[in-house]
Predicted model as a PDB file, atoms N, CA, C, CB and O in Angstrom, pLDDT in the B-factor column:
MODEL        1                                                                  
ATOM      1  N   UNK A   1       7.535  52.882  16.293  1.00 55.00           N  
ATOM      2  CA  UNK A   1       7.912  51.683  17.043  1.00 55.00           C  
ATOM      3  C   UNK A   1       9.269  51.811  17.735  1.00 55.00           C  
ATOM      4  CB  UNK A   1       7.932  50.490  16.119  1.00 55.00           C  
ATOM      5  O   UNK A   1       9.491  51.049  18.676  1.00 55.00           O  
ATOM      6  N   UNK A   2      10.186  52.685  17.370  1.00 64.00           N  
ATOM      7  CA  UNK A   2      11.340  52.477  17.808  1.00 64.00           C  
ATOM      8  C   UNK A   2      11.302  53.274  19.196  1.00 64.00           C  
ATOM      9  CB  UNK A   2      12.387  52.872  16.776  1.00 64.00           C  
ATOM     10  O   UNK A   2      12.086  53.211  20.143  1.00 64.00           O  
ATOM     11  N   UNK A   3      10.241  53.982  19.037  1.00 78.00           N  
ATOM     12  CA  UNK A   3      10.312  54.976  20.722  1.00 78.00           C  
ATOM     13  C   UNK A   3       9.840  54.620  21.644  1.00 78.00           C  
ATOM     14  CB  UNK A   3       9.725  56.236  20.922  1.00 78.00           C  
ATOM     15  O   UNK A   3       9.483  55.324  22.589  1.00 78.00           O  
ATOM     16  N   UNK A   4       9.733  53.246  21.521  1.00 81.00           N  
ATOM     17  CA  UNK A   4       8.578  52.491  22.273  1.00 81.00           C  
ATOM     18  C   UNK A   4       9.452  52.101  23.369  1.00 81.00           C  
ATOM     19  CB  UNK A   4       7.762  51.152  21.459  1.00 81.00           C  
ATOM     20  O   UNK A   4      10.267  51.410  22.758  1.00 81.00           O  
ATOM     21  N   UNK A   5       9.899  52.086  24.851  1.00 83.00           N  
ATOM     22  CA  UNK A   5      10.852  51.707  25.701  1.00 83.00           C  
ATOM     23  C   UNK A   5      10.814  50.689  25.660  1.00 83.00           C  
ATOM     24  CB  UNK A   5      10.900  52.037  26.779  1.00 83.00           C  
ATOM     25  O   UNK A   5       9.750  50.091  25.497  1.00 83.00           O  
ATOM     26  N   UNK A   6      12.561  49.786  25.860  1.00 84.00           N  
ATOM     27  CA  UNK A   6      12.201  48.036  25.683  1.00 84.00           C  
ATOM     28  C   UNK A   6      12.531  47.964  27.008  1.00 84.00           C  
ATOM     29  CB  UNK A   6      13.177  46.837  24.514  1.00 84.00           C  
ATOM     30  O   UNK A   6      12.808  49.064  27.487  1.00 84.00           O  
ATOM     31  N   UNK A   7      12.604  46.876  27.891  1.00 87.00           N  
ATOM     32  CA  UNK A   7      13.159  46.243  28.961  1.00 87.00           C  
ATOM     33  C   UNK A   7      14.773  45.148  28.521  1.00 87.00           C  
ATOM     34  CB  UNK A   7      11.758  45.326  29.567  1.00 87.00           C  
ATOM     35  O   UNK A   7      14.709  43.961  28.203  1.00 87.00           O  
ATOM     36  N   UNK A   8      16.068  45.964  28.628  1.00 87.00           N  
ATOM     37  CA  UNK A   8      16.954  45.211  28.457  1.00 87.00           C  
ATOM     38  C   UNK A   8      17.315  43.871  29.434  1.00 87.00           C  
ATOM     39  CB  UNK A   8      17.824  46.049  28.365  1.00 87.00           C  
ATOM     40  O   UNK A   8      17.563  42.706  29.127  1.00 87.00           O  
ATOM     41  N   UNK A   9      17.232  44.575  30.786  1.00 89.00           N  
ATOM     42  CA  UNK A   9      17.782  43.906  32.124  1.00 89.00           C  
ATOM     43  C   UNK A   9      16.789  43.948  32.748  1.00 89.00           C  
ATOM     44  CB  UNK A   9      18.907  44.476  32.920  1.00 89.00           C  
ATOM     45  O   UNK A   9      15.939  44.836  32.688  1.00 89.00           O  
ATOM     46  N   UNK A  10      16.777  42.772  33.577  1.00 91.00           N  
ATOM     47  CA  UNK A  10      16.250  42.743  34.667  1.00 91.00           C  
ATOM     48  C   UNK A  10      16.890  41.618  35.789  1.00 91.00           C  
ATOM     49  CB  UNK A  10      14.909  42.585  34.323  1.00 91.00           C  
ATOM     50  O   UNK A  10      17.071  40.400  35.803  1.00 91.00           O  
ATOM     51  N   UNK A  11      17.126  42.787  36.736  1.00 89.00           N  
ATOM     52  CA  UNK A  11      17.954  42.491  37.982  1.00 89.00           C  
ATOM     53  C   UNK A  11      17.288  42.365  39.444  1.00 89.00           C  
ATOM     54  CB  UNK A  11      18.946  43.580  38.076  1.00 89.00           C  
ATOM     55  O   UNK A  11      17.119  43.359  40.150  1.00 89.00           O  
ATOM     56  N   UNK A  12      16.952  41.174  39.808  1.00 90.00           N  
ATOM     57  CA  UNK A  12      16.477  40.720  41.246  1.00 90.00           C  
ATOM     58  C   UNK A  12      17.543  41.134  41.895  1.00 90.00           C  
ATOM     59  CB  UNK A  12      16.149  39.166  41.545  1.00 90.00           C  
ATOM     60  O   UNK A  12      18.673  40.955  41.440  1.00 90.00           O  
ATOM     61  N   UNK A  13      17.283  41.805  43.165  1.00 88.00           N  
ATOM     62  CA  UNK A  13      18.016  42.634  44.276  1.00 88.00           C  
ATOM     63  C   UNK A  13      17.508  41.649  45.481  1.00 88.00           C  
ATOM     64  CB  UNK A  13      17.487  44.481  44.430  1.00 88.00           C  
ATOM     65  O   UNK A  13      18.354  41.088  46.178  1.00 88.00           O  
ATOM     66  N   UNK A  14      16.409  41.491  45.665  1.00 89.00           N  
ATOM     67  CA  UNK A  14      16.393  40.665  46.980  1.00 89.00           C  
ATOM     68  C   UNK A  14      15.037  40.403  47.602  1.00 89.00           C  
ATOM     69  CB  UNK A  14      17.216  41.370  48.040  1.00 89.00           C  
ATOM     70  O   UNK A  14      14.387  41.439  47.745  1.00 89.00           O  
ATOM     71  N   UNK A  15      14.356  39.149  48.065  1.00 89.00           N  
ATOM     72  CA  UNK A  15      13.200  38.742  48.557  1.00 89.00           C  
ATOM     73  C   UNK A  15      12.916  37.277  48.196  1.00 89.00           C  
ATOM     74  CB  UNK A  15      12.191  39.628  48.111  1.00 89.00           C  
ATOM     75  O   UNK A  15      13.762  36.417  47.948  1.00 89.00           O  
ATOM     76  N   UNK A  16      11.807  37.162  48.208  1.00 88.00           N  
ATOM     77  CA  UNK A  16      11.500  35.671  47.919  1.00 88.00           C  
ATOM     78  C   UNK A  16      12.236  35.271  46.663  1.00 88.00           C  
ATOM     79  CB  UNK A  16       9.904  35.388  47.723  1.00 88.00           C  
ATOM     80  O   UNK A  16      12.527  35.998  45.713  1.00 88.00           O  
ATOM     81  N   UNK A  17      12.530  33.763  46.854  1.00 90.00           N  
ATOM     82  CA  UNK A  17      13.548  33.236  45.756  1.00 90.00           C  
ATOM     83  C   UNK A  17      12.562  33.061  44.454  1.00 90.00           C  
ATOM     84  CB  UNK A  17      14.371  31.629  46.244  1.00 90.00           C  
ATOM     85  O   UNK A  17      12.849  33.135  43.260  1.00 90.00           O  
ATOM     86  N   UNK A  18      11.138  32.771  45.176  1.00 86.00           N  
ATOM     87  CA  UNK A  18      10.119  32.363  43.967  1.00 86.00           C  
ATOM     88  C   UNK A  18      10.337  33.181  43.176  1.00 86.00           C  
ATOM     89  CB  UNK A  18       8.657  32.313  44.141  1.00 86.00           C  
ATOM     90  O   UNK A  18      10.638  32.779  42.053  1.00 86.00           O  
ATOM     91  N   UNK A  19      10.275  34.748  43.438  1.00 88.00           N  
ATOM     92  CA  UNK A  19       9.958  35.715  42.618  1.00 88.00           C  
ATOM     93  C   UNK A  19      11.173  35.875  41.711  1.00 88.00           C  
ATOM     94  CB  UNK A  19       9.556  36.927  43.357  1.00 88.00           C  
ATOM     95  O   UNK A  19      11.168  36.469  40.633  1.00 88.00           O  
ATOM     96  N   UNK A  20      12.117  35.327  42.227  1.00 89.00           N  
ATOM     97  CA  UNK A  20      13.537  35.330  40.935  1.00 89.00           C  
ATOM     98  C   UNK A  20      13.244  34.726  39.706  1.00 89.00           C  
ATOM     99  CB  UNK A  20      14.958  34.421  41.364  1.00 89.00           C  
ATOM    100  O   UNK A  20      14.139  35.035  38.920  1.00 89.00           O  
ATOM    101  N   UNK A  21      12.161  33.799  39.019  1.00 88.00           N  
ATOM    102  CA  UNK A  21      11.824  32.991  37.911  1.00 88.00           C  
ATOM    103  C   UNK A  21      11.337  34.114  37.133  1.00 88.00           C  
ATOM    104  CB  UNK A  21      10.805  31.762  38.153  1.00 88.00           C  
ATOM    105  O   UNK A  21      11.806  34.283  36.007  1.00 88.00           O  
ATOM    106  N   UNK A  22      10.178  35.153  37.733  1.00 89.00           N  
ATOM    107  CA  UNK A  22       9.573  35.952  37.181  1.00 89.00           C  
ATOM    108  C   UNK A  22       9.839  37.056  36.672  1.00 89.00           C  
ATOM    109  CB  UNK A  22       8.967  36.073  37.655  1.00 89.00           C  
ATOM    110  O   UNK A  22       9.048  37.922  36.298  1.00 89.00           O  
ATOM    111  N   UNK A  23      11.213  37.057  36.638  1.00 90.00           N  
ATOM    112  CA  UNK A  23      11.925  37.948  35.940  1.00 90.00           C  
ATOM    113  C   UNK A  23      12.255  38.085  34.112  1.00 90.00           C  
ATOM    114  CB  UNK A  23      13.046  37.756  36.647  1.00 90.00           C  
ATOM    115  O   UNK A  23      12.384  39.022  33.325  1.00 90.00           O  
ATOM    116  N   UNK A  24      12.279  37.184  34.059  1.00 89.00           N  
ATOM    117  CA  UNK A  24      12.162  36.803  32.581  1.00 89.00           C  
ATOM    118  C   UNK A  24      10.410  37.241  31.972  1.00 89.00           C  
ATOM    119  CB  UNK A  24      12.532  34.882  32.490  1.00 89.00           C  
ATOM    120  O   UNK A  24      10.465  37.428  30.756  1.00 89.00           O  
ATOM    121  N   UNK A  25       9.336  37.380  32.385  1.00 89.00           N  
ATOM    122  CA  UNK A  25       8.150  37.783  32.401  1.00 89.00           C  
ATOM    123  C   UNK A  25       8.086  39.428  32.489  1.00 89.00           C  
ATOM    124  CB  UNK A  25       7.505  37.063  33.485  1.00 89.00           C  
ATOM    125  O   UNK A  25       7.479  40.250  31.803  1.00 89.00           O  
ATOM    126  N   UNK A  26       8.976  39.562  33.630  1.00 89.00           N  
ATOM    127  CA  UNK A  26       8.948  41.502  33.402  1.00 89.00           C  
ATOM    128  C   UNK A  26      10.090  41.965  32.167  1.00 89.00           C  
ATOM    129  CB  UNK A  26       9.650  42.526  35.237  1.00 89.00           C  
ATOM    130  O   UNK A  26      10.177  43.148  31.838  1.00 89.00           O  
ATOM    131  N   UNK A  27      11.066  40.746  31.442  1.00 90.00           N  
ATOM    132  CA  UNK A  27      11.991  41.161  30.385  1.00 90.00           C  
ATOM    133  C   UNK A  27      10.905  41.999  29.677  1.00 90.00           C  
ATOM    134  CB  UNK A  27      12.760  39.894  29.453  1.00 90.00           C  
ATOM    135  O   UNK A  27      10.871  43.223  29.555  1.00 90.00           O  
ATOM    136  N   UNK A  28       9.915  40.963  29.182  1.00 89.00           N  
ATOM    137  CA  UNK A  28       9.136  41.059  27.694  1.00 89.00           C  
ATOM    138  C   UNK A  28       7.762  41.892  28.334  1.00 89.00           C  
ATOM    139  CB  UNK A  28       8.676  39.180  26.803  1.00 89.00           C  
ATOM    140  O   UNK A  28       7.057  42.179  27.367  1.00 89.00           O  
ATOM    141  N   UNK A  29       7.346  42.216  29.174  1.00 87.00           N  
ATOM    142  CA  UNK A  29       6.333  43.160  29.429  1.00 87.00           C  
ATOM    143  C   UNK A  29       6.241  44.101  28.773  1.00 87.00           C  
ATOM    144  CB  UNK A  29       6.309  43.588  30.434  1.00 87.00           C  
ATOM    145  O   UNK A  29       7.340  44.463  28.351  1.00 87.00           O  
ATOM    146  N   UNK A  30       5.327  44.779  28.428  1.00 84.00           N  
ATOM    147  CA  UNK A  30       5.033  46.143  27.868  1.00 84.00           C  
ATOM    148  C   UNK A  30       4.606  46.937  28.573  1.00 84.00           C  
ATOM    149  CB  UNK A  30       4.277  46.230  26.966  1.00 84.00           C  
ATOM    150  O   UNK A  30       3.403  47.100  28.776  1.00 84.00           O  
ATOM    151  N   UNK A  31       5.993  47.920  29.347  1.00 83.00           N  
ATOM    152  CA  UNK A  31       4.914  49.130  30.895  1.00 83.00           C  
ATOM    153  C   UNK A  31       4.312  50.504  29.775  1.00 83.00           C  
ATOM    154  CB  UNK A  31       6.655  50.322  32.820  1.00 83.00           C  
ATOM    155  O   UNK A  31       4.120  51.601  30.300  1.00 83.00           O  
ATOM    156  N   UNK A  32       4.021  50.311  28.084  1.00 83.00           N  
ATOM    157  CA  UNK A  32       3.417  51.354  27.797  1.00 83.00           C  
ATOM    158  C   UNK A  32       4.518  52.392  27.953  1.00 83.00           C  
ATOM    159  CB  UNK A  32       2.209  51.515  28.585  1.00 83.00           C  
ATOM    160  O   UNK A  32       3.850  53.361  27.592  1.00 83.00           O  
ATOM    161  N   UNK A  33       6.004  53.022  28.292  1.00 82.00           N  
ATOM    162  CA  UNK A  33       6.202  53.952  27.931  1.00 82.00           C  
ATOM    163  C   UNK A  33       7.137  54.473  26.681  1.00 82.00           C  
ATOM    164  CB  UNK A  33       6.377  54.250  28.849  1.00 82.00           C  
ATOM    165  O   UNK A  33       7.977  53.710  26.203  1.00 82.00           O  
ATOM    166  N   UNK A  34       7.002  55.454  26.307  1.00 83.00           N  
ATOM    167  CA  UNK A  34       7.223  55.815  24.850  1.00 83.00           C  
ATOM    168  C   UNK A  34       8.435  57.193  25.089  1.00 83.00           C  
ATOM    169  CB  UNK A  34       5.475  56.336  23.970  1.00 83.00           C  
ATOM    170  O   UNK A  34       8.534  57.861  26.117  1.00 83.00           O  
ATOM    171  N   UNK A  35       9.062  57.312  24.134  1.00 83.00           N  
ATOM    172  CA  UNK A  35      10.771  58.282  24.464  1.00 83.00           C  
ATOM    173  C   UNK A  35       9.789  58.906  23.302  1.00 83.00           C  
ATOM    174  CB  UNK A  35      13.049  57.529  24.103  1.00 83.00           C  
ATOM    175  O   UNK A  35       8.965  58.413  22.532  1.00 83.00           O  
ATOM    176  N   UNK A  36      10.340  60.392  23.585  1.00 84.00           N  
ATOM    177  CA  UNK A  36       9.481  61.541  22.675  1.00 84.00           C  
ATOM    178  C   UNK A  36      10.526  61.419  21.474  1.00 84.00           C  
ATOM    179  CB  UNK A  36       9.296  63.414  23.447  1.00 84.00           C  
ATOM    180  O   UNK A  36      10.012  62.203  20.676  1.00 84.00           O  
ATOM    181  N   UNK A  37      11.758  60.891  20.798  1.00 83.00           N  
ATOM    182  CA  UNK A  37      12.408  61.016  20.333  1.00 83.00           C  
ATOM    183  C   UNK A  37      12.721  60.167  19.696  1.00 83.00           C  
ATOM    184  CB  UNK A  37      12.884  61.390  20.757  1.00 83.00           C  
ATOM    185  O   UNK A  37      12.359  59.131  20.254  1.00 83.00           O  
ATOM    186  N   UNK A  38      13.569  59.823  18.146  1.00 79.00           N  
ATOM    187  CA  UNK A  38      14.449  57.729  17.776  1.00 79.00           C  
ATOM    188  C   UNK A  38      16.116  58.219  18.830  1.00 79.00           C  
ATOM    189  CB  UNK A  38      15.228  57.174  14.711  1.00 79.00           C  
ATOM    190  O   UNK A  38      17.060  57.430  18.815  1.00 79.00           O  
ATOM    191  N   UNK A  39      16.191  59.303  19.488  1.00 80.00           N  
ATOM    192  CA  UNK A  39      17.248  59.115  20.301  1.00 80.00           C  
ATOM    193  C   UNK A  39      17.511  57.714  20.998  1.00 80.00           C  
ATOM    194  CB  UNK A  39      17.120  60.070  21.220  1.00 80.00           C  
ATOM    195  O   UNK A  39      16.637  57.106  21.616  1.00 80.00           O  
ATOM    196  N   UNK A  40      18.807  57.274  20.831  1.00 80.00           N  
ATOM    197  CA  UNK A  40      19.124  56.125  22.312  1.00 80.00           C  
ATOM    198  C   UNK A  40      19.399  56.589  23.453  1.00 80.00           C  
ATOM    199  CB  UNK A  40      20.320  55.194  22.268  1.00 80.00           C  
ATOM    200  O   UNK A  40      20.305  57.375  23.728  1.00 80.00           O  
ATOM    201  N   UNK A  41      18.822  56.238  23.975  1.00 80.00           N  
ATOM    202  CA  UNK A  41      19.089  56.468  25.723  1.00 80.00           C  
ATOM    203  C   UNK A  41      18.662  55.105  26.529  1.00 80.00           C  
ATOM    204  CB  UNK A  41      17.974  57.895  26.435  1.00 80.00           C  
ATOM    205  O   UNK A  41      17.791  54.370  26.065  1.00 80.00           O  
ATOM    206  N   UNK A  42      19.473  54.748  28.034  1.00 80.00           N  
ATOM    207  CA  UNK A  42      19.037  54.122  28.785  1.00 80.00           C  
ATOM    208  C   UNK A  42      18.551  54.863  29.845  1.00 80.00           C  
ATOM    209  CB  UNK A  42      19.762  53.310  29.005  1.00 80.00           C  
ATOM    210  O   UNK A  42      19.033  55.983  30.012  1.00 80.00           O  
ATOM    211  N   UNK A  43      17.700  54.467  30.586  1.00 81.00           N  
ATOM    212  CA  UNK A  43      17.016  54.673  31.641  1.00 81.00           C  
ATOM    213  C   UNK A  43      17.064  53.714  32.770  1.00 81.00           C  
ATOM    214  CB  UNK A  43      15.877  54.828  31.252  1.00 81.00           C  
ATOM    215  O   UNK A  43      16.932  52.562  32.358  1.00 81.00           O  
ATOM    216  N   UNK A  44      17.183  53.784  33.825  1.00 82.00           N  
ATOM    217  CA  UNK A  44      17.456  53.038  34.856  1.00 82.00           C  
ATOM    218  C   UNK A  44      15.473  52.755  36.245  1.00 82.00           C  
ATOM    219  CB  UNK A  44      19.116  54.180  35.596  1.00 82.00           C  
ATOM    220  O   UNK A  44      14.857  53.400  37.093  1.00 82.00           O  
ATOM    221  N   UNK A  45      15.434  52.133  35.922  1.00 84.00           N  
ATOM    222  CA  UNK A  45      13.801  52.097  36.764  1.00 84.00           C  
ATOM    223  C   UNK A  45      13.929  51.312  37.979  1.00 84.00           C  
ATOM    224  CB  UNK A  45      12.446  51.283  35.836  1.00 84.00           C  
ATOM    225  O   UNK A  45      14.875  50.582  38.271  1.00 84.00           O  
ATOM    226  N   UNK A  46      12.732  51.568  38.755  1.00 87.00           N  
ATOM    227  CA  UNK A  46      12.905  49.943  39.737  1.00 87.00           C  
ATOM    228  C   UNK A  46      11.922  50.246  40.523  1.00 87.00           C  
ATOM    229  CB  UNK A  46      14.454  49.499  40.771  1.00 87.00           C  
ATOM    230  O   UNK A  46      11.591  51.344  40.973  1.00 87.00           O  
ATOM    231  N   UNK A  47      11.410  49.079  40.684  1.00 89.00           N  
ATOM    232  CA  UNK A  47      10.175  48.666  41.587  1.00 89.00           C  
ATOM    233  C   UNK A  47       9.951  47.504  42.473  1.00 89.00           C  
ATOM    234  CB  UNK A  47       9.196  48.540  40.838  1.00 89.00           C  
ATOM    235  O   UNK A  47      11.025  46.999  42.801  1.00 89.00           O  
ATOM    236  N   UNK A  48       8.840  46.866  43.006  1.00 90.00           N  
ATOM    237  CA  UNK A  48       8.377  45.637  43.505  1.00 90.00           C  
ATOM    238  C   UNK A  48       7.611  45.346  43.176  1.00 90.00           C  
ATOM    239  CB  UNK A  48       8.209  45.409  44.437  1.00 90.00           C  
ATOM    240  O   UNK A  48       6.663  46.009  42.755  1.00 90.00           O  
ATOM    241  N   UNK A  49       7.815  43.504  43.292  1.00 90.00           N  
ATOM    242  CA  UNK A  49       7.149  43.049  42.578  1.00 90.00           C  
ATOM    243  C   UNK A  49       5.967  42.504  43.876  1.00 90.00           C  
ATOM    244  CB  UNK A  49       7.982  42.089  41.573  1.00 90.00           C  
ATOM    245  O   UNK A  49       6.240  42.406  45.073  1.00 90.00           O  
ATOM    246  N   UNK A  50       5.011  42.289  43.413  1.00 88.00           N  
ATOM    247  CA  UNK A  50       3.931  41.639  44.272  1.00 88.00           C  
ATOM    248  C   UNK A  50       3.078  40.806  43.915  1.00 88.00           C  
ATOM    249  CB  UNK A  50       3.226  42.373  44.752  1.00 88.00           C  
ATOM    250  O   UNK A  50       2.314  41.148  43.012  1.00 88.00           O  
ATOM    251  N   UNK A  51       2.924  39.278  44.592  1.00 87.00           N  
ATOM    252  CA  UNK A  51       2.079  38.333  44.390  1.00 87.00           C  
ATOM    253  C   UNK A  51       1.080  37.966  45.410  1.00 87.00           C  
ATOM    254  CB  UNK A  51       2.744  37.374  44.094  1.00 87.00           C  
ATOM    255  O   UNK A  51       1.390  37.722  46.576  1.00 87.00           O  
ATOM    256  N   UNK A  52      -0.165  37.929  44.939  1.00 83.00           N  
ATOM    257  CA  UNK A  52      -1.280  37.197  45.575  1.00 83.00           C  
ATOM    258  C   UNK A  52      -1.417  35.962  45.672  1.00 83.00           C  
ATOM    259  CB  UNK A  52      -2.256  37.437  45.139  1.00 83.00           C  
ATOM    260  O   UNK A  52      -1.010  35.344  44.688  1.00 83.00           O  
ATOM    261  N   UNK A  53      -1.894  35.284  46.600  1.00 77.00           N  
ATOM    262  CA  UNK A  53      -2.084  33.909  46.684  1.00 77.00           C  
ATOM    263  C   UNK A  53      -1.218  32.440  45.029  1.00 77.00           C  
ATOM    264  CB  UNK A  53      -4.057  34.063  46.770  1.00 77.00           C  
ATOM    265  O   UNK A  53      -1.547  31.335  44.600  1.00 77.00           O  
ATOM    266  N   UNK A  54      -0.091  33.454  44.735  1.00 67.00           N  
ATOM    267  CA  UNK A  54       0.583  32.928  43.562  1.00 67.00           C  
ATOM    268  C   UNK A  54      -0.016  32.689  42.470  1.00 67.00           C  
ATOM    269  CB  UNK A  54       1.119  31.920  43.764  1.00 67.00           C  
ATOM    270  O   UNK A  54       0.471  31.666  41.989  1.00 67.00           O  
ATOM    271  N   UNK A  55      -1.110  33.251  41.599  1.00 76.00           N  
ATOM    272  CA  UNK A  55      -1.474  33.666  40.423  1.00 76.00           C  
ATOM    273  C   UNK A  55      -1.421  35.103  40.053  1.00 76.00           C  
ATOM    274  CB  UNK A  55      -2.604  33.241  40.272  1.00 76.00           C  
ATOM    275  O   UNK A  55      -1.037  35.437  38.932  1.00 76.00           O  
ATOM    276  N   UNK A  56      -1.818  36.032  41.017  1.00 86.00           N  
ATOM    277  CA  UNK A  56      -1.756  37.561  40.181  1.00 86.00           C  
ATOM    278  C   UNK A  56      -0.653  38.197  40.815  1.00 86.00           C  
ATOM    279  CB  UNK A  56      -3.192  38.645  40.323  1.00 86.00           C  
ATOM    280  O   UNK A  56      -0.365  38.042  42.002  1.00 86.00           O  
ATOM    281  N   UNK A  57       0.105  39.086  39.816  1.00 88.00           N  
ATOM    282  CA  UNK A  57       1.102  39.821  40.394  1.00 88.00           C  
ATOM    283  C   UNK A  57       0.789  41.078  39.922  1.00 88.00           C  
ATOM    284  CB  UNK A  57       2.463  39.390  40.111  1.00 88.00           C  
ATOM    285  O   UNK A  57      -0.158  41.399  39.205  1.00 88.00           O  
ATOM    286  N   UNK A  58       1.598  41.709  40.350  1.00 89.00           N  
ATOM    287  CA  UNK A  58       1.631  43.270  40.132  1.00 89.00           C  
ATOM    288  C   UNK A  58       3.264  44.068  40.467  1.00 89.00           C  
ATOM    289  CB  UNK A  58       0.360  43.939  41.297  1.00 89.00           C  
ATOM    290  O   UNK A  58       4.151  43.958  41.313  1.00 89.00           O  
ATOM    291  N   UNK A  59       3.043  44.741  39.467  1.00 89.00           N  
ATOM    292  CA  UNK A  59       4.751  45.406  39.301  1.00 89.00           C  
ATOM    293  C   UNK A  59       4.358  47.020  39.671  1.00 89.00           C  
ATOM    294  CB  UNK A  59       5.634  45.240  37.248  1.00 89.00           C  
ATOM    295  O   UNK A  59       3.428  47.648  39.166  1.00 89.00           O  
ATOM    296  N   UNK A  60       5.151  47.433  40.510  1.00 90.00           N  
ATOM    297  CA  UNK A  60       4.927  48.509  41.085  1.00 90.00           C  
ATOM    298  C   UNK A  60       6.393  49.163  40.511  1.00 90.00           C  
ATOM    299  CB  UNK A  60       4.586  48.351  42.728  1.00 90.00           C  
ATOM    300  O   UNK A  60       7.468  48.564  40.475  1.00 90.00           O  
ATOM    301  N   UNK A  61       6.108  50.680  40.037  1.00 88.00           N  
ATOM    302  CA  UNK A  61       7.704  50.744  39.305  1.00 88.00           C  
ATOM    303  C   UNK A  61       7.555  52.143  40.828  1.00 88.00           C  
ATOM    304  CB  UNK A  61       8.037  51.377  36.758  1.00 88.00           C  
ATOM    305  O   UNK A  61       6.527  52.788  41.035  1.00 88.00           O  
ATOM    306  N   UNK A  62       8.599  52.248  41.487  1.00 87.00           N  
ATOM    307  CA  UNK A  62       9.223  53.533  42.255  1.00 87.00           C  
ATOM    308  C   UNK A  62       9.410  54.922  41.313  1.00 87.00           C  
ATOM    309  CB  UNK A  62      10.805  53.086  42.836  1.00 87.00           C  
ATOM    310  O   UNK A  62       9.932  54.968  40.199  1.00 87.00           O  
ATOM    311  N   UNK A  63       8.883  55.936  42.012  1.00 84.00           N  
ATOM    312  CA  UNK A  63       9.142  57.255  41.501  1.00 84.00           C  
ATOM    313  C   UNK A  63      11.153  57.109  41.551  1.00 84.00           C  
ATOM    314  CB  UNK A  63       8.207  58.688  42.751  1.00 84.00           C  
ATOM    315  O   UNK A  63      12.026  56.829  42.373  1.00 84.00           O  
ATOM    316  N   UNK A  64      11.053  57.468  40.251  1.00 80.00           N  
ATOM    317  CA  UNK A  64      13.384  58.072  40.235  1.00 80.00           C  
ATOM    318  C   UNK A  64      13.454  58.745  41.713  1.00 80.00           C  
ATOM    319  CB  UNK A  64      14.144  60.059  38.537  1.00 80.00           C  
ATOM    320  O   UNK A  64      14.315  58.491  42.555  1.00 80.00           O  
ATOM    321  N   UNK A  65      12.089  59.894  41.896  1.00 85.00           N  
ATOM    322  CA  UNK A  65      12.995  60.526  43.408  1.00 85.00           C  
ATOM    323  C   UNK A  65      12.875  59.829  44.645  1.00 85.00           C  
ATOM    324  CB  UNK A  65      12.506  62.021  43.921  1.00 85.00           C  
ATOM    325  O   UNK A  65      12.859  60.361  45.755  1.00 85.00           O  
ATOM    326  N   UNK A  66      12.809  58.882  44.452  1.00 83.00           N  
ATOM    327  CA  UNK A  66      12.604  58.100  45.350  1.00 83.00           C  
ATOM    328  C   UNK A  66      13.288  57.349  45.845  1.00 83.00           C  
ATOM    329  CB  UNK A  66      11.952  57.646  45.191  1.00 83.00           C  
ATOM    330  O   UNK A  66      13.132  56.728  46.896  1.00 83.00           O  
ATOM    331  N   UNK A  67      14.566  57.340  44.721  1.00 78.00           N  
ATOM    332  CA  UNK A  67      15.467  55.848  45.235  1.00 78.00           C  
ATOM    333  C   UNK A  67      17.228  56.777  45.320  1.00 78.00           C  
ATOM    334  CB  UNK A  67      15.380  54.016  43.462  1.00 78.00           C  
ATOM    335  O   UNK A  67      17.612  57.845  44.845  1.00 78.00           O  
ATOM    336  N   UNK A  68      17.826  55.836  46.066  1.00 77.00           N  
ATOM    337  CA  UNK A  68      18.873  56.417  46.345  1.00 77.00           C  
ATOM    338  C   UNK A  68      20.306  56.010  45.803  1.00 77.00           C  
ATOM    339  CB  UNK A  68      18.810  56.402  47.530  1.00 77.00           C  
ATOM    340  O   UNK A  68      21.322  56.683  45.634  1.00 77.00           O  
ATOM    341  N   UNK A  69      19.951  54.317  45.535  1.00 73.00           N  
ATOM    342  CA  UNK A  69      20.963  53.463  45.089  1.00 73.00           C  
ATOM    343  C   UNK A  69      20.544  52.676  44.185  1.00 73.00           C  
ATOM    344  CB  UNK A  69      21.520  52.761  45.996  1.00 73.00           C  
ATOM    345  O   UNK A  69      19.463  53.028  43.711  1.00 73.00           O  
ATOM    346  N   UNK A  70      21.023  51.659  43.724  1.00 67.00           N  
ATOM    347  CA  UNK A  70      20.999  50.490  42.502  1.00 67.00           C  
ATOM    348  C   UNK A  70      20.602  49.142  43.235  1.00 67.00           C  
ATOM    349  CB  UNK A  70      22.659  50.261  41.664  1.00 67.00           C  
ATOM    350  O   UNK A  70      19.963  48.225  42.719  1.00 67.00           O  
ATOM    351  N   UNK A  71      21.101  49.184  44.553  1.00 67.00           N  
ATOM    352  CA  UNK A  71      21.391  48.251  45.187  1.00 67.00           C  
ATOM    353  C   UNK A  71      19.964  47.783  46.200  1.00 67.00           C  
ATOM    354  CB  UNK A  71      22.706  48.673  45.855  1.00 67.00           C  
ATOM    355  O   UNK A  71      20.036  46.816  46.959  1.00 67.00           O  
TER     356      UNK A  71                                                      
ENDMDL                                                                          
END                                                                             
């Protein structure tokens, strides 16, 4: 259980204001990934978020080589 990755933060960068509530929903998500190790480490991720007609969403996480900044 302990290798199980948690979600500490989650930081809205920018888009619809709606989607700022739904952040608290991706805190406690489970994206399934697991640290091969009980090492601590943080990891830094990031994606978009996407809503349909405002019931289904979908979290798209970005490949790491993909991004350039935080911001």
């Amino acid at each position: 259980p302990s290798r199980n990755a948690v979600v500490t933060e989650v930081k809205f960068i920018r888009g619809d204001e709606k989607l700022r509530a739904l952040s608290t929903i991706l805190k406690t998500a489970n994206f399934n990934l697991v640290f091969p190790d009980d090492t601590t480490i943080k990891i830094v991720r990031r994606g978009t978020l996407f809503c349909h007609g405002g019931v289904e969403c979908s979290f798209i996480m970005i490949s790491p080589d993909n991004i350039f900044s935080l911001d």
